[in-house]
N, C-alpha and C positions, 0 to 999 in steps of 0.2 A: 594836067596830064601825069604827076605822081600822086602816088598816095600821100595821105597829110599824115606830119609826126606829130604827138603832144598826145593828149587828151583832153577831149572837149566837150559840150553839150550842144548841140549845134542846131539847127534849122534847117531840112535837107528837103528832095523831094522824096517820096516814101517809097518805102521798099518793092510795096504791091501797085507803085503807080500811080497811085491817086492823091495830088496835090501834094501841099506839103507836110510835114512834121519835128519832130524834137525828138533828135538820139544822143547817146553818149557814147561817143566815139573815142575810142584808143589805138593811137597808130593807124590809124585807115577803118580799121576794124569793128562796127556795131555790138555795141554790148549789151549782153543779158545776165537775167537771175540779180543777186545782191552786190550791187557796186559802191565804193564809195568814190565821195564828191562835191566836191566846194564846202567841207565840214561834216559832213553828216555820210547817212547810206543811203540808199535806192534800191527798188527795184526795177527789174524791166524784164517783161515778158514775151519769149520770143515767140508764144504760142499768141499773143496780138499784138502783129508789128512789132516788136520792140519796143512797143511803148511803155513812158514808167506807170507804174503802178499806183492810184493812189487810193487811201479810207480800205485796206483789206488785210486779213491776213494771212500772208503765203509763206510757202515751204522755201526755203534758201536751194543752192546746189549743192550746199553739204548737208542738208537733213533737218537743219532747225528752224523753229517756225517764228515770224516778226509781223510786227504789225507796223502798217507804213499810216499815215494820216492823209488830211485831203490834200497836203500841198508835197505828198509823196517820201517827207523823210520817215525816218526810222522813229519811232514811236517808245518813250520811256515813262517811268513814273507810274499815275493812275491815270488808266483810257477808259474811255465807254464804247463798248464795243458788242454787237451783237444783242444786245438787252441786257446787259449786264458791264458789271464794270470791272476792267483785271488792271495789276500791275505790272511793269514789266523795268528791269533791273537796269539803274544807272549806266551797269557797267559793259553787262555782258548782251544788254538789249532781250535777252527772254522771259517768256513771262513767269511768274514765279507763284509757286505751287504750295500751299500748306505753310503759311507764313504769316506774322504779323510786321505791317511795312508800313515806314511814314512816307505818306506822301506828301508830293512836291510846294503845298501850300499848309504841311505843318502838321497834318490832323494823324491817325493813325486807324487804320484798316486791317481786319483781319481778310486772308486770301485762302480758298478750299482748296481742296484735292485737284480740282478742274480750273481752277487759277480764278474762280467766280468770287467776288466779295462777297460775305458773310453775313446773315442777320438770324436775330433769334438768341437761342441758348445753343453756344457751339465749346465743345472740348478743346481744351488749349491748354499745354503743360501742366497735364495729368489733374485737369480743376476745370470747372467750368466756367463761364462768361456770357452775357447776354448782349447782343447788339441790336440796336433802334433800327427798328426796318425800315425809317424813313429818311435817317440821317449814314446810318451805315456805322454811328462812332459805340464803345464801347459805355456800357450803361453804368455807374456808380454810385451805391447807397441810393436803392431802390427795390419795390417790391413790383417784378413784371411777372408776365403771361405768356409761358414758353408758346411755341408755335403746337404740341402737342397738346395745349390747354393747360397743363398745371401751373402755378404759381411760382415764385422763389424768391430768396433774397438775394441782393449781391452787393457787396460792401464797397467800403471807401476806395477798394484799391482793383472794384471790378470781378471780383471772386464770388463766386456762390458763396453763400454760407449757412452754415450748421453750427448746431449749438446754440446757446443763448446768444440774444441780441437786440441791442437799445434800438429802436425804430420811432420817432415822431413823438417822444416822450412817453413810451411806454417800452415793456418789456416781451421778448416772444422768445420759444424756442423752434427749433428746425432742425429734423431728427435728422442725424448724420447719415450717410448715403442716397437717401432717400429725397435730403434734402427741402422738406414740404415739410409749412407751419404745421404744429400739434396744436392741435384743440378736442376741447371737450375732455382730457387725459392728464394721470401724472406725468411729469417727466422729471429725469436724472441728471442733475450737473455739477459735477466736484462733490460726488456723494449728499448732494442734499435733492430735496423733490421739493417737488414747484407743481403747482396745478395751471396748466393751461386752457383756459374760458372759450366758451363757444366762438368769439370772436379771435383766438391764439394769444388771447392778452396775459400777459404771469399776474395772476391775480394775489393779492394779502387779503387777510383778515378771515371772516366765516363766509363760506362757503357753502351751496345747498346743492 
């Protein structure tokens, strides 16, 4: 016959009647939107029962959006979520936008404009980079196949590259900006010219 003090998670019969359910109750009171509890946060949606929320991602009652998992906490690191996979920040729980982030088993991920991981040839301080659209990780000292079809190289440290460059015991150049082997042409490097072969190879000797 009083209301209960503490906060709890408790086993009650349900709001609308029917059997029972799981609220989280503070001072008498059923709670909604992002609570925390026993370590972690929740949600709980007053627009179904009250109940928590779980595998979604919802808007807070101050504006920010989380993603909860299947056993309803709050969701950090790298998630898969929707068809795709985002990160979402140790600290402040949201997801994080236009970034390169290591995730929680060590690897590292580039994240878009839309918090989506990244694959392909994507721009990243002010250079570009190619990522394994099967693995997701950054590609190094390799010659790939952008998603637009062109070619590239991208060196020991993950950068495009331009200019001359040792590849598989032979010599190429890749015209700066542009970025894509020369073949078939002279090319210029520290004022000397180099002939590059139908294959992009820096070839010696005579030439026809």
């Amino acid at each position: 016959g009083e209301v209960t003090s503490g906060r709890d998670y408790t086993y009650l019969p349900t709001i609308n009647g029917e059997g029972n359910s799981w609220y989280l109750v503070d001072n008498g009171v059923v709670q909604s939107g992002v609570q925390q509890w026993a370590g972690s946060y929740y949600d709980f949606d007053a627009n179904n029962n009250y109940q928590r929320v779980d595998n979604n991602y919802v808007q807070s009652q101050w504006g920010m959006w989380y993603l909860f998992g299947n056993d309803g906490r709050i969701q950090t690191g790298v998630q898969q979520w929707a068809g795709s996979y985002y990160y979402f920040d140790p600290s402040t729980y949201l997801r994080v936008d236009n970034d390169y982030r290591r995730s929680q088993w060590g690897d590292w991920y580039l994240f878009g404009n839309d918090g989506r991981i990244q694959t392909g040839v994507q721009k990243w301080y002010d250079t570009y980079y190619y990522f394994d659209p099967s693995t997701y990780l950054r590609v190094d000292n390799d010659y790939r196949q952008s998603q637009w079809g062109d070619w590239y190289m991208f060196g020991p440290d993950g950068r495009i590259v331009s200019g001359l460059y040792g590849w598989k015991e032979s010599l190429y150049y890749f015209t700066p900006y542009l970025y894509t082997k020369a073949t078939n042409q002279w090319v210029s490097a520290n004022g000397i010219s180099y002939w590059a072969s139908g294959s992009g190879i820096i070839t010696s000797g005579l030439n026809s």
